[in-house]
TORBA-450010 format. One record per residue: residue in three letters; x, y, z of N, C-alpha, C in turn. Coordinates in steps of 0.2 Angstrom, whole numbers, padded with zeros to 4 digits, always signed. Each point is the difference from the previous one (the first is absolute). Layout:
% TORBA-450010
AlaXYZXYZXYZ;...
***
This chain:
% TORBA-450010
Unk-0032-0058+0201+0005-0003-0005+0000+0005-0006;Unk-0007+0002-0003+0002+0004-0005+0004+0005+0001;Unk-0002+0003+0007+0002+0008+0003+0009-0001+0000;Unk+0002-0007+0000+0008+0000+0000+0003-0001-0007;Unk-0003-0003-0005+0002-0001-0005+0000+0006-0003;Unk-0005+0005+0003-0001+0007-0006+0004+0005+0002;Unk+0002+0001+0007+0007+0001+0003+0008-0002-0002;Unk-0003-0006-0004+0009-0003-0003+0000+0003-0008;Unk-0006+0000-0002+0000+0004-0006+0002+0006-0002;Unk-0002+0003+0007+0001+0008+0000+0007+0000+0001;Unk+0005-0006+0004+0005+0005+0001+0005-0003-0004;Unk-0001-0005-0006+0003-0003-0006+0002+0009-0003;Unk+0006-0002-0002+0003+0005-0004-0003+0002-0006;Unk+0002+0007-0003-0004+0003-0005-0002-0005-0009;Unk+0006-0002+0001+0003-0002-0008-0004-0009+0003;Unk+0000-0003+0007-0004-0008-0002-0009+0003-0002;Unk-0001+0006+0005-0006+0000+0001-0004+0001-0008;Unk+0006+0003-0004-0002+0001-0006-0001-0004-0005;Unk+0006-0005+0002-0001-0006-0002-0004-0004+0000;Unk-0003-0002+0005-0008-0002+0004-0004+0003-0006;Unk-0001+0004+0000-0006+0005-0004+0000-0002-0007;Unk+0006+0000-0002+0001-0001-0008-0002-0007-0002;Unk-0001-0006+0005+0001-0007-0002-0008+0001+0000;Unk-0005+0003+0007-0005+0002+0001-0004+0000-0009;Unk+0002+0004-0003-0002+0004-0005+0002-0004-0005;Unk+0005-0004-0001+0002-0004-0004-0007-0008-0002;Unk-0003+0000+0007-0005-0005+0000-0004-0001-0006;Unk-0002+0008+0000-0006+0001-0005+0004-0004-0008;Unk+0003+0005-0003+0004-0002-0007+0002-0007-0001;Unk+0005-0003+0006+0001-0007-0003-0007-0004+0002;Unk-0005+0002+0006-0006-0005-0001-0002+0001-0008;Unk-0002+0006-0002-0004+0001-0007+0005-0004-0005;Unk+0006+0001+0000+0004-0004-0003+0001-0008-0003;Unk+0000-0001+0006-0004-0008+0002-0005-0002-0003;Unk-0005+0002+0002-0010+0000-0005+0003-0001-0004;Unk+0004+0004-0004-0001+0001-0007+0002-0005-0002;Unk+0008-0003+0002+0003-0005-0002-0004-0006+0000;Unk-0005-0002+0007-0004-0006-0001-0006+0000-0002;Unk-0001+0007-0003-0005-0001-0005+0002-0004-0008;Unk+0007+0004-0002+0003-0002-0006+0000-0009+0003;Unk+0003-0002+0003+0003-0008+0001-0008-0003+0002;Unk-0004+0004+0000-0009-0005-0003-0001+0001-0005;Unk+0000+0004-0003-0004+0002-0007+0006+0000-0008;Unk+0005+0003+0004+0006-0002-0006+0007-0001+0003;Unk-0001-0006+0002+0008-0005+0000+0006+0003-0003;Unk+0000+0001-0006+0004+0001-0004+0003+0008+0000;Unk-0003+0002+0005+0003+0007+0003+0006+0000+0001;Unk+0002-0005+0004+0004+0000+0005+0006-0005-0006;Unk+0000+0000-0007+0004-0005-0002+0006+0006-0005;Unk+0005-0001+0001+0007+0002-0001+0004-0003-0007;Unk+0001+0002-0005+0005-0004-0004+0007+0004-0002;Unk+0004-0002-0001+0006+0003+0000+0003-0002-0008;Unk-0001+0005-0005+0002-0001-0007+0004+0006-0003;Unk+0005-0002-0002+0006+0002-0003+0003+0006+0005;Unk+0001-0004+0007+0002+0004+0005-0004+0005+0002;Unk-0006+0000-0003-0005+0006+0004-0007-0006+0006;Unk-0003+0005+0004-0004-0003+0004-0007+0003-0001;Unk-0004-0004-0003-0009+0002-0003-0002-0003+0007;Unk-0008+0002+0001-0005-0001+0003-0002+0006+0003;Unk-0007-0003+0004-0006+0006+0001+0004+0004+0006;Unk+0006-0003+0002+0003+0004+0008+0003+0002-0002;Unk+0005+0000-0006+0005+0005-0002-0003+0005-0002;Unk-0008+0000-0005-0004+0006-0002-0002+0004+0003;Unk-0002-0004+0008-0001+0005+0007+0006+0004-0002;Unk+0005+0001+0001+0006+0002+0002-0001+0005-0007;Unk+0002-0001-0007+0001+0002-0006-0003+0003+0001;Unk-0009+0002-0003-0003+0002+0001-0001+0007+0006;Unk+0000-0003+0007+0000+0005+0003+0007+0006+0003;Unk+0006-0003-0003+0004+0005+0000-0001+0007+0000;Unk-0002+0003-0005-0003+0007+0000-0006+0002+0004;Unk-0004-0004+0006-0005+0000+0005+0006+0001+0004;Unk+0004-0002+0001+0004-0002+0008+0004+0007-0001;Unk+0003+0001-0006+0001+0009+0001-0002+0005+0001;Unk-0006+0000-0003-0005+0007+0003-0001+0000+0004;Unk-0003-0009+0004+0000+0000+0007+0003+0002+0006;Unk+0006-0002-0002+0005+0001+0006+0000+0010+0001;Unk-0001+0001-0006+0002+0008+0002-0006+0003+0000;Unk-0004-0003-0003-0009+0003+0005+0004-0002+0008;Unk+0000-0004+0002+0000-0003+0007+0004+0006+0005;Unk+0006+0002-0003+0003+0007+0001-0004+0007+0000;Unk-0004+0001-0003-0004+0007-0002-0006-0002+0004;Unk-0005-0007+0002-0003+0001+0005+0002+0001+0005;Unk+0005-0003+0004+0004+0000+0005+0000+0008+0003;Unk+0003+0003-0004-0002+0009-0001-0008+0003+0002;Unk-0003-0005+0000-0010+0002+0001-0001+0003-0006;Unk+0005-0002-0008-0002+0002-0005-0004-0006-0005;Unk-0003+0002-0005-0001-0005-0005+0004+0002-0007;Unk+0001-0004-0004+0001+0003-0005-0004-0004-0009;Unk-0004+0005-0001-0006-0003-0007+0003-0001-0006;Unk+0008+0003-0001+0002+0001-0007+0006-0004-0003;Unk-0001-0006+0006+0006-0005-0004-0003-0003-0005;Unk-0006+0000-0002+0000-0004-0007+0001+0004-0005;Unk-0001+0006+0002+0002+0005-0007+0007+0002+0000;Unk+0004-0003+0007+0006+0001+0000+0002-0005-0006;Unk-0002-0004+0003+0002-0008-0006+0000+0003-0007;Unk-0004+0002-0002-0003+0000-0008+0005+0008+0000;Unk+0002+0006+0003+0005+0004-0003+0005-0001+0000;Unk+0003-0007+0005+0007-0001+0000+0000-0006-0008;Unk-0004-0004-0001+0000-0001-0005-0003+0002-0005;Unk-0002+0005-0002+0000+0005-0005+0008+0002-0003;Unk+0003+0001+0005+0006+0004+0002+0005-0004-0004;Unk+0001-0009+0002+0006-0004-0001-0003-0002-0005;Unk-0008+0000-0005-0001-0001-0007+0001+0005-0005;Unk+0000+0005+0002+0002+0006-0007+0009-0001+0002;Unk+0002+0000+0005+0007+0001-0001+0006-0004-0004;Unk-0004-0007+0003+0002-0007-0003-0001+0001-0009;Unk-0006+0000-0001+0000+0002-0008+0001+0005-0002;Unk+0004+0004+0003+0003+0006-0004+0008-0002-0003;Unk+0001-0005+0005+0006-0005-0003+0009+0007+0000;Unk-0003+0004+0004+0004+0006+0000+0005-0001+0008;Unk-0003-0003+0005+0004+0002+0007+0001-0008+0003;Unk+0004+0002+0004+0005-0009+0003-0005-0002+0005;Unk+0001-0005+0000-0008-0006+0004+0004+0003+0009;Unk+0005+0002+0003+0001+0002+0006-0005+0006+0001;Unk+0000+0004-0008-0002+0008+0002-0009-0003+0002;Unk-0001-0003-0006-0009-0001+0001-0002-0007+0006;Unk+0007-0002+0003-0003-0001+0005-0002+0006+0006;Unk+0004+0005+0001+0001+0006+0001-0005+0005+0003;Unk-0003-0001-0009-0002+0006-0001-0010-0002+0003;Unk+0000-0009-0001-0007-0004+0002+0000+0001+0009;Unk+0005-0003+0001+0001+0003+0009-0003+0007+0001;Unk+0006+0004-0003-0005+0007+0003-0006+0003-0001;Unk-0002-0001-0007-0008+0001-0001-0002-0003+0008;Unk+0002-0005+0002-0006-0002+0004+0001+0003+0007;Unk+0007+0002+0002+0002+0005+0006+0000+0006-0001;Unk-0004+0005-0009-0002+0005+0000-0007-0001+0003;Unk-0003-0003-0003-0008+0001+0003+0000-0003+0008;Unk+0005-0005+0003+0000+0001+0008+0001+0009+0003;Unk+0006-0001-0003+0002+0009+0002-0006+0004-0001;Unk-0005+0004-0003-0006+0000-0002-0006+0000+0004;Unk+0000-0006+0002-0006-0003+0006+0003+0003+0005;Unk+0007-0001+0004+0003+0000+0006-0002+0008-0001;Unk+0003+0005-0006-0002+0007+0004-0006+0003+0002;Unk-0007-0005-0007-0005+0002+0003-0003-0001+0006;Unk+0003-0005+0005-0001-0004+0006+0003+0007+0005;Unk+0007-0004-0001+0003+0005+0005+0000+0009+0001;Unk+0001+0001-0006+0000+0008+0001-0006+0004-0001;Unk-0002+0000-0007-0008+0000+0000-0006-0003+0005;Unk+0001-0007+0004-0004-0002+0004-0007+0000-0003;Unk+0001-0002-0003-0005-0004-0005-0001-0008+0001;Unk-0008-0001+0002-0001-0008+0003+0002-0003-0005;Unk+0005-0006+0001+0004-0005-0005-0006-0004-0003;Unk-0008+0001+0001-0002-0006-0005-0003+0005-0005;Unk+0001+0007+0001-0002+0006-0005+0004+0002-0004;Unk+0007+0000+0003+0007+0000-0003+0003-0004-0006;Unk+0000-0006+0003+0002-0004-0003-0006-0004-0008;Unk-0007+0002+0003-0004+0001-0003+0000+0005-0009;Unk+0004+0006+0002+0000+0003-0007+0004-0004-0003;Unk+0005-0003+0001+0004-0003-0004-0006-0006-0003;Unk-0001-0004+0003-0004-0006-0003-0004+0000-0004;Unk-0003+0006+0000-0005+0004-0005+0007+0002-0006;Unk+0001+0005+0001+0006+0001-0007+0006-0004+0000;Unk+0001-0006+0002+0005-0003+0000+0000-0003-0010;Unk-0004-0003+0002-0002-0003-0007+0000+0005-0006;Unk-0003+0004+0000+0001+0007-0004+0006+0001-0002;Unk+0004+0001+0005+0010+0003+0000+0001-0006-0005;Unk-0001-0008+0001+0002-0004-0002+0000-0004-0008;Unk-0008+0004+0000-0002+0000-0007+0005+0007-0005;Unk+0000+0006+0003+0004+0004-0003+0008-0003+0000;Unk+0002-0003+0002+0008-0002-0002-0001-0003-0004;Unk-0005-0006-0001+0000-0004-0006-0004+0003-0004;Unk-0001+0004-0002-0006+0003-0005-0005-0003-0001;Unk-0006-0003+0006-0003-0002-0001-0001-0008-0004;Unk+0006-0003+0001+0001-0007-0004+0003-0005+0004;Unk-0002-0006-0001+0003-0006+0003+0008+0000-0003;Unk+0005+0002+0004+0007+0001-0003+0003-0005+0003;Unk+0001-0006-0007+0006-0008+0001+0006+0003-0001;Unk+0006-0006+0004+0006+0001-0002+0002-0007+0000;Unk+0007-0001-0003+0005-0006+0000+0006+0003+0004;Unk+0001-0003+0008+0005+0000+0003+0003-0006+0003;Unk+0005-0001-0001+0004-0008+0002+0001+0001+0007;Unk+0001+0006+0004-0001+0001+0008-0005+0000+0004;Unk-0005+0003-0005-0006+0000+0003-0004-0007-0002;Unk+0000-0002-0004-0003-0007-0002+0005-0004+0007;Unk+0004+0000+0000+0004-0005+0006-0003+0000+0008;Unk-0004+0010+0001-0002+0002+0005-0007-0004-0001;Unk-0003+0002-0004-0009-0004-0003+0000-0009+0001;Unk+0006-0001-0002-0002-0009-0002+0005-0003+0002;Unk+0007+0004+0003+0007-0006+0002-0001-0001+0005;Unk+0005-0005+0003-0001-0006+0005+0010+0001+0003;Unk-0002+0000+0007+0008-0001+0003+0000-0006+0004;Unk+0003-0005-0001+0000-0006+0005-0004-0003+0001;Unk-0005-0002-0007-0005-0003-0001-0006+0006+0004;Unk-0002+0006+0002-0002+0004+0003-0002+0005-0005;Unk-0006+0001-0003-0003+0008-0001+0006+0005+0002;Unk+0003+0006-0006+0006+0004+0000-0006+0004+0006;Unk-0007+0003-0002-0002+0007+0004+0000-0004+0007;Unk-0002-0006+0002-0001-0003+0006+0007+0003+0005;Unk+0005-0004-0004+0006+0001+0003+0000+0009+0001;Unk+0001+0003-0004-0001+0009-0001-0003+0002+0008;Unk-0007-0002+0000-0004+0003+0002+0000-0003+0009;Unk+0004-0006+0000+0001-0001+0006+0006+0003+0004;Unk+0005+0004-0007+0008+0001+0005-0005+0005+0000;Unk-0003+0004-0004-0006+0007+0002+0000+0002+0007;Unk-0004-0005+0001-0006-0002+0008+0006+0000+0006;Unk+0008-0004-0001+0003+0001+0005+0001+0004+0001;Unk+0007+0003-0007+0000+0008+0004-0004+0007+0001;Unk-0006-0002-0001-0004+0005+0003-0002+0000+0007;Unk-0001-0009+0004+0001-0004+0005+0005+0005+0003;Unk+0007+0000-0003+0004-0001+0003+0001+0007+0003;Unk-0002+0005-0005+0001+0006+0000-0005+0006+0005;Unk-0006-0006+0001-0004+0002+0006+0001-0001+0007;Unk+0002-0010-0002+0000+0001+0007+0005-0003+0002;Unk+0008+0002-0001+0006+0000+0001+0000+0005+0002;Unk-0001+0007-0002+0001+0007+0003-0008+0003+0004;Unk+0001+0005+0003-0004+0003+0004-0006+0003-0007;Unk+0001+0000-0006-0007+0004-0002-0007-0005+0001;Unk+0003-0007+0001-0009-0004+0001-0005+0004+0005;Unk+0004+0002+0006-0002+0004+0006-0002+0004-0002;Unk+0003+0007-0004-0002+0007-0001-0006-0002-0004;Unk+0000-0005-0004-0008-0002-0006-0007-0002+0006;Unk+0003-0003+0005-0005-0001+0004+0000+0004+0005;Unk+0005+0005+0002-0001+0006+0005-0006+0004-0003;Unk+0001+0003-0008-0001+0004-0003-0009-0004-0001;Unk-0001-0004-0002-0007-0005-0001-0005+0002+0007;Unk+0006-0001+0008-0004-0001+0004-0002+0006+0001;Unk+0003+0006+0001-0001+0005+0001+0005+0005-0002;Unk-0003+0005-0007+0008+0005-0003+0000+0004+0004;Unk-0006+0004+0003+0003+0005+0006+0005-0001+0004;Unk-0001-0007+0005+0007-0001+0004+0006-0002-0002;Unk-0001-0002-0005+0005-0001-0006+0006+0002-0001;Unk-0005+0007-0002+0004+0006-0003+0004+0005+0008;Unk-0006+0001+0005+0003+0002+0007+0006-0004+0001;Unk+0001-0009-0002+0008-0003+0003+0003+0001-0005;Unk+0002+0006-0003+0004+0000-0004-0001-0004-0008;Unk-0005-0003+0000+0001-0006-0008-0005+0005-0005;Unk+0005+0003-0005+0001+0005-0008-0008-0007-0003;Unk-0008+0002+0002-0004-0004-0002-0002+0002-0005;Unk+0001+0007-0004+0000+0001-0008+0005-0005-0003;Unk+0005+0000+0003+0006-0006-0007-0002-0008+0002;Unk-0003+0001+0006-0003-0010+0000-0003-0001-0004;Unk-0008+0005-0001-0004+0001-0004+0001-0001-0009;Unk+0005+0004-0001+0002+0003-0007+0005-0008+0000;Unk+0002-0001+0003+0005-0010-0001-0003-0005-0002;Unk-0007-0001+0004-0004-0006+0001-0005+0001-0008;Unk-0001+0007-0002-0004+0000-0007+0006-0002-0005;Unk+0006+0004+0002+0004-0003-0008+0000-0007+0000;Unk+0001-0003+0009+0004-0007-0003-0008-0005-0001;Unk-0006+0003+0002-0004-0003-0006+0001+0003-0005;Unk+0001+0004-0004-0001+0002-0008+0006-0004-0003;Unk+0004-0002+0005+0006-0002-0001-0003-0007-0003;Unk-0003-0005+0004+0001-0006+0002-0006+0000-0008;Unk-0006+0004+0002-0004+0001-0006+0006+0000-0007;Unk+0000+0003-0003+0004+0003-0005+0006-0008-0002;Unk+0004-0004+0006+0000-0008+0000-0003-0001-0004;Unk-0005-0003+0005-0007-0003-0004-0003+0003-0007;Unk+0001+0006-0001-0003+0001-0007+0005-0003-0007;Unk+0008+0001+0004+0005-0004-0004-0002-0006-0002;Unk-0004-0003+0004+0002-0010-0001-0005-0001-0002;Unk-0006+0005-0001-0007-0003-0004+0002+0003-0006;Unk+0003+0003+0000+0001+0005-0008+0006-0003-0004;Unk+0004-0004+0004+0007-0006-0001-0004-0006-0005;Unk-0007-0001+0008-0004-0008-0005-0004+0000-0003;Unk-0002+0006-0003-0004+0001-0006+0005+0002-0006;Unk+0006+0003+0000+0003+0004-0003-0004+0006-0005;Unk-0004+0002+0004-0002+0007-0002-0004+0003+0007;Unk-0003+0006-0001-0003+0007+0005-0008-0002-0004;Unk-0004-0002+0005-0007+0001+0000-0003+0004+0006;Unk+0001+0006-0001-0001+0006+0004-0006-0001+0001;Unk-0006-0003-0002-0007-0001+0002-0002-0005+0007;Unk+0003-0007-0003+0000-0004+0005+0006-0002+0004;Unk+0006+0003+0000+0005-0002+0003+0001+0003+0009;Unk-0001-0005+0002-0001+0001+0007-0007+0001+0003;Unk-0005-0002-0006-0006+0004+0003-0003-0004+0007;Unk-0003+0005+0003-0002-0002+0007+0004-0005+0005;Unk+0009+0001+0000+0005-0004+0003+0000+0003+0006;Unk-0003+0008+0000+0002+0005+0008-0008-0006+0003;Unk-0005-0002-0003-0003-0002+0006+0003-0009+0002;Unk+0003-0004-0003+0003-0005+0004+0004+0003+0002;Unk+0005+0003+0000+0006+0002+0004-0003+0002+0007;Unk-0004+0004+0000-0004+0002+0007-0003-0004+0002;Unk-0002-0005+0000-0002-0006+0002+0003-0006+0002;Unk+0007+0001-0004+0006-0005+0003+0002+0002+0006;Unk+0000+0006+0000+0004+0006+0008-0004-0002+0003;Unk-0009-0002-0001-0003+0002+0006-0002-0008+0003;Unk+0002-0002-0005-0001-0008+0003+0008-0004+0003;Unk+0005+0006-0003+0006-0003+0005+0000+0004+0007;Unk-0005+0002+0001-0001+0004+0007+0002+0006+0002;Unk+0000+0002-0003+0002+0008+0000-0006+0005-0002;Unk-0002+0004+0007-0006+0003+0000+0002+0008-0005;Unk-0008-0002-0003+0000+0007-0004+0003+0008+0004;Unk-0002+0000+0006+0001+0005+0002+0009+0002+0004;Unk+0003-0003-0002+0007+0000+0001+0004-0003+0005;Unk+0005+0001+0000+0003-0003+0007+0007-0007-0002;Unk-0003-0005+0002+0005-0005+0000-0003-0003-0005;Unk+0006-0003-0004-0002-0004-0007+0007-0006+0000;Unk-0004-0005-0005+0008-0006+0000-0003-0001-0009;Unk+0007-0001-0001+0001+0001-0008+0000-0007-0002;Unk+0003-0003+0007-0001-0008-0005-0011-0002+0001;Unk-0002+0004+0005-0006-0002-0001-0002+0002-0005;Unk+0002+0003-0004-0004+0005-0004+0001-0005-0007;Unk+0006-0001-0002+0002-0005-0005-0004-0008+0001;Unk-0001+0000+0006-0006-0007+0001-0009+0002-0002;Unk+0001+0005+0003-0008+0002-0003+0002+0002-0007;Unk+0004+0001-0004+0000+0000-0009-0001-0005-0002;Unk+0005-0006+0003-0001-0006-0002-0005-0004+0003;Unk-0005+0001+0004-0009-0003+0001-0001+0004-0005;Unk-0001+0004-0004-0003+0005-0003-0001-0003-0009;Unk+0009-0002+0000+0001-0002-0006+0000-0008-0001;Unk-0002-0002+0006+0000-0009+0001-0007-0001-0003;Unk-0006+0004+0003-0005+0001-0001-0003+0002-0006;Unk+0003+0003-0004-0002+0000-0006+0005-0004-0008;Unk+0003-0005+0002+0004-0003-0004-0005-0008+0004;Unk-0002+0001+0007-0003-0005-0001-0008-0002-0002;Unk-0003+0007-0001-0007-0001-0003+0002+0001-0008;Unk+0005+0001-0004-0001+0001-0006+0003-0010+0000;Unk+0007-0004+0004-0002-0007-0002-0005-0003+0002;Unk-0004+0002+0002-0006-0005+0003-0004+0001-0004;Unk+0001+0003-0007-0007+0000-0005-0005+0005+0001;Unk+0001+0005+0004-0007+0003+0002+0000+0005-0006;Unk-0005+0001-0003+0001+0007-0007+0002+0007+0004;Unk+0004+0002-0004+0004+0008+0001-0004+0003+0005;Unk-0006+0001-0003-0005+0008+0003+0000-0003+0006;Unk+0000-0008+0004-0002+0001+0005+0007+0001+0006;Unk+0004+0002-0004+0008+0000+0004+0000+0006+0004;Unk-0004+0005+0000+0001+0007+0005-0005-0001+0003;Unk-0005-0003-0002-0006-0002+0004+0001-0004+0007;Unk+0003-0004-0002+0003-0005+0006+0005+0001+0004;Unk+0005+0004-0004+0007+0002+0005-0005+0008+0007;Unk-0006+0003-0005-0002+0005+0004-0003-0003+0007;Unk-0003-0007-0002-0002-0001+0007+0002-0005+0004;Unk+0007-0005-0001+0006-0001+0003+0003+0005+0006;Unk+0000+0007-0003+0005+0005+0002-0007+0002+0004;Unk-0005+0003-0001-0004+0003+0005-0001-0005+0006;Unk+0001-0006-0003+0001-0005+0008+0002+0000+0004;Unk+0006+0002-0003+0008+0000+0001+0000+0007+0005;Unk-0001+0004-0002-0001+0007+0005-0004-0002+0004;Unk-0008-0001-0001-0004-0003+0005+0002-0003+0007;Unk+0004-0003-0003+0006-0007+0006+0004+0005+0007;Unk+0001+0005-0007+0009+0003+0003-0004+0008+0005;Unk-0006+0001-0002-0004+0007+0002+0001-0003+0009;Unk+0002+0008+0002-0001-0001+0007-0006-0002+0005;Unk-0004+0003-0004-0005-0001+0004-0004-0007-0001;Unk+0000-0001-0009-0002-0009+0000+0005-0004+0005;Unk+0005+0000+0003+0004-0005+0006-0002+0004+0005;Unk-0003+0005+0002-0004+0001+0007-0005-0002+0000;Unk-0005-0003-0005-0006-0001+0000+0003-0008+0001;Unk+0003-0004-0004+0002-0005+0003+0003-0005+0005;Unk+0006+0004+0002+0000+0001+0006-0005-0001+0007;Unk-0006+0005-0002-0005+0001+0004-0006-0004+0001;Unk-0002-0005-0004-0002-0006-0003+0003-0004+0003;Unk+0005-0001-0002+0005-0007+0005+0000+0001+0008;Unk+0000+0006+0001+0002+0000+0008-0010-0003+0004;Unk-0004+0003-0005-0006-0001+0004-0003-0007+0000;Unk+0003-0003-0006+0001-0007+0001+0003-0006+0005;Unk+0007+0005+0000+0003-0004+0005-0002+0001+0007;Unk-0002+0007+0002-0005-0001+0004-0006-0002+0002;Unk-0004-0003-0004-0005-0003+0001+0003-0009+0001;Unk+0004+0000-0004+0003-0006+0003+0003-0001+0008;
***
């Protein structure tokens, strides 16, 4: 029976079998997802409670959302650069020079809010550009590449600002930080038509395929014709891209550049959103909507041990050994060992 069930698997088309795989891997994120939720409905009820005032919608699920906005962008295009068999160390210092970038410009009170939106995008598709060449042409390991940046990232950051926490008053950006569209977070709504057309853009056209050709193997890659220097140099900008976003919306909600803490240590949730939406470090095939789920297990879990009352210092403490579970669960070889435990069971029965 097995041998014909595995048979019908095999001869299932490329695009269900994939599908099969992705639901597979999907298990892990909404199970953790769930805990978390039934943790919250024992210990804080009032998790789950919504109020709708002066046409906006509060509560601790809209905060998941609020809050993790800027998680779900560096994510999705970490997800991309893994996908590559890259990593990338320097989106939190991306965050802090594309907001270095849009607070000196904003207080200079000299150039159009289109331009410094502009101008905060490219800082952050300059330093993808950056990473992508030391990757690609250079061939430089992407965790040593992308590495100089995260180290001088902050540096550069502090030199735009002159070394100062630089406020500013902007009515677009304040709109970007605090407004609300249809009762809806303004950056939510932002950050999701984001997430489609980046969806749309990978996996409507053939570049999903070259990101995971190029992941699975560049050599062959590069033999069937696919240009794996420009996949390379794309999948770094559209994270510095999606980074340099995210530096906008934090630098929107505080209304100033804190080049010290902003973004600090966000490349490591981001790389653990990817890895918990099933997407293997080492390259290949990746799903972006898993990836935007494992952000949101990431950011549910730590909006839900700050309502539960637990004091601050224990909030990295505890999300560290959630996630180590969490991989534990997901490691291949922890489900062969398991696996192999049930069968000898079931055979003694």
């Amino acid at each position: 029976m097995s041998d014909i069930s595995h048979h019908h698997r095999v001869n299932l088309p490329a695009h269900k079998q994939w599908n099969i795989a992705m639901l597979r891997k999907a298990t892990l994120p909404v199970t953790a997802l769930v805990l978390i939720f039934v943790f919250d409905a024992i210990f804080t009820p009032a998790f789950f409670n919504l109020s709708f005032v002066n046409g906006h919608l509060y509560g601790s699920l809209i905060d998941i959302f609020y809050r993790g906005a800027p998680l779900i962008l560096m994510s999705v295009g970490m997800a991309v650069v893994i996908a590559t068999a890259g990593i990338d160390l320097s989106v939190g210092a991306v965050v802090a020079i594309a907001g270095a970038v849009m607070a000196v410009l904003v207080d200079a009170h000299q150039y159009p809010d289109w331009l410094i939106v502009l101008a905060t995008l490219g800082a952050g598709l300059l330093c993808g550009l950056w990473n992508g060449i030391l990757v690609a042409f250079l061939k430089i390991q992407p965790i040593i590449a992308t590495l100089i940046l995260m180290v001088a990232g902050r540096g550069i950051a502090q030199m735009i600002t002159g070394g100062q926490i630089v406020t500013f008053h902007s009515e677009l950006f304040k709109g970007l930080g605090e407004g609300y569209f249809l009762g809806l977070p303004m950056r939510v709504v932002l950050v999701a038509l984001a997430v489609i057309v980046i969806i749309i853009l990978i996996r409507r056209s053939a570049l999903g395929l070259f990101v995971e050709s190029v992941g699975g193997n560049v050599s062959a890659s590069r033999l069937a014709g696919i240009d794996s220097r420009g996949i390379l140099i794309g999948a770094y900008m559209l994270c510095g891209l999606c980074a340099g976003f995210a530096g906008m919306i934090i630098t929107a909600d505080i209304s100033g550049a804190d080049s010290n803490n902003a973004g600090l240590w966000m490349e490591m949730d981001a790389i653990l959103a990817v890895v918990i939406g099933g997407t293997s470090l080492a390259g290949g095939r990746f799903s972006l909507l898993l990836t935007v789920l494992g952000a949101l297990v990431i950011q549910s879990l730590t909006i839900s041990i700050l309502v539960s009352g637990l004091p601050a210092e224990y909030t990295l403490l505890v999300k560290a050994i959630v996630i180590v579970l969490i991989l534990l669960i997901q490691s291949p070889q922890m489900k062969q060992k398991i696996m192999a435990k049930w069968r000898v069971r079931h055979a003694r029965r």
